[in-house]
C-alpha positions in Angstrom: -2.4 -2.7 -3.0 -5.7 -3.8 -2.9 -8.8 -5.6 -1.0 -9.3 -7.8 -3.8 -10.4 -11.2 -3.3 -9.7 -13.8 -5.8 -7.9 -14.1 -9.2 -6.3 -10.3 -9.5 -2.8 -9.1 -11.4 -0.7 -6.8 -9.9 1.6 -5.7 -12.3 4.6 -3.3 -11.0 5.7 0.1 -13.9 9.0 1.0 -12.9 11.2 3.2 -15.3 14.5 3.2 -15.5 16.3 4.3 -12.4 18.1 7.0 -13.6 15.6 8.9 -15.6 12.6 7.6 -12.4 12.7 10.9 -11.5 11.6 12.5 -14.5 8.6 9.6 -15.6 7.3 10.1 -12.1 7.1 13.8 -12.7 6.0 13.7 -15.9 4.5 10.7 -17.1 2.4 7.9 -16.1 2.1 4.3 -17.1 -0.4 2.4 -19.3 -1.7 -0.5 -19.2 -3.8 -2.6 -21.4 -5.3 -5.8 -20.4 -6.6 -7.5 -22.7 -6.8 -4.7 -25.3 -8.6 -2.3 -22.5 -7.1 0.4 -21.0 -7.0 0.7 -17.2 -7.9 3.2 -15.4 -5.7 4.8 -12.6 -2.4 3.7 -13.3 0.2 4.4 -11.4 4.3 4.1 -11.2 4.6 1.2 -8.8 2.4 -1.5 -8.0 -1.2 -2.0 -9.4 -3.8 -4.3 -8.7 -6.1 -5.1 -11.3 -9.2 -7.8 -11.5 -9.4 -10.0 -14.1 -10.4 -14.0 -14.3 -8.5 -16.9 -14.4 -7.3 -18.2 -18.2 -5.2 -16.4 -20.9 -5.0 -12.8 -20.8 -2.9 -10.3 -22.6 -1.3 -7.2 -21.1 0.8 -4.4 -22.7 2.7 -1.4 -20.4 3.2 2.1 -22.4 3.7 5.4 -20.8 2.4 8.7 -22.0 3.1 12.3 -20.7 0.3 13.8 -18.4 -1.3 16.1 -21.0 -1.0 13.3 -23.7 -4.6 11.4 -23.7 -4.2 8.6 -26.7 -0.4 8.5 -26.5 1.3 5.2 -26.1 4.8 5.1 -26.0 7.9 2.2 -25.7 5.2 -0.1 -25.7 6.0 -3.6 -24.6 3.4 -6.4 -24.8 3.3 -10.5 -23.7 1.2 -13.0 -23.0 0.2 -14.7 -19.3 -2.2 -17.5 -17.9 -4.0 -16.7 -14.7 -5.0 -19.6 -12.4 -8.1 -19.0 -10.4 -8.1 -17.6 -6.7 -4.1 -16.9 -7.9 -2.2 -13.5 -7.5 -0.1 -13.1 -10.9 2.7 -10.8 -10.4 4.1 -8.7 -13.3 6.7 -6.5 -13.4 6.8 -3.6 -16.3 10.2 -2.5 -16.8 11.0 0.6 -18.8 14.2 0.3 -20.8 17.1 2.1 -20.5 17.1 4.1 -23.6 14.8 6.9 -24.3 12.3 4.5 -27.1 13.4 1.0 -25.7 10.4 -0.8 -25.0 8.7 -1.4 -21.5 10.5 -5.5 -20.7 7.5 -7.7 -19.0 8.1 -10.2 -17.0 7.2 -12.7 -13.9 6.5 -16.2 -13.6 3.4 -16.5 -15.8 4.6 -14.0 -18.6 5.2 -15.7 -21.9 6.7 -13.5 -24.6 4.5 -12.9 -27.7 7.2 -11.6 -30.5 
């Protein structure tokens, strides 16, 4: 995690059991908050900054030597309360382009 104090978002990538093995090998997650990339992404939990109000978040993966890739992407909506940890958790599908599934307690979906 992090040493964050305040409104943060940690937001878990997981892939698909099965295939885990490969995306943790040879891919790594995006995600886009609020239209911006972050940086440092991992598989597993991340802790990002952001303040409290609406925010938007989308999860992608790309392979390692891919720079502008973003694929499966899956996207919602969430409200962050101030001084509030918001947990996400970015769920890659089980089929090779499903869509990354968001979801926690704050996610709204935006289809």
């Amino acid at each position: 995690m992090s040493d964050i104090v305040g409104t943060q978002l940690v937001v878990t990538a997981r892939a698909w059991i099965v295939a885990a093995w490969y995306h943790h090998l040879l891919t790594r997650p995006v995600i886009l908050l609020d239209d911006v990339e972050q940086t440092g992404t991992h598989w597993g939990s991340n802790a990002l900054p952001l303040g409290p109000g609406p925010h938007r978040i989308a999860a992608s993966f790309r392979y390692k030597w891919q720079r502008t890739a973003r694929l499966c992407e899956g996207r919602t909506e969430f409200t962050a309360e101030d001084g509030v940890t918001t947990v996400l958790r970015a769920q890659l599908g089980v089929r090779n382009t499903a869509p990354f599934r968001i979801t926690g307690p704050a996610a709204r979906s935006s289809d």
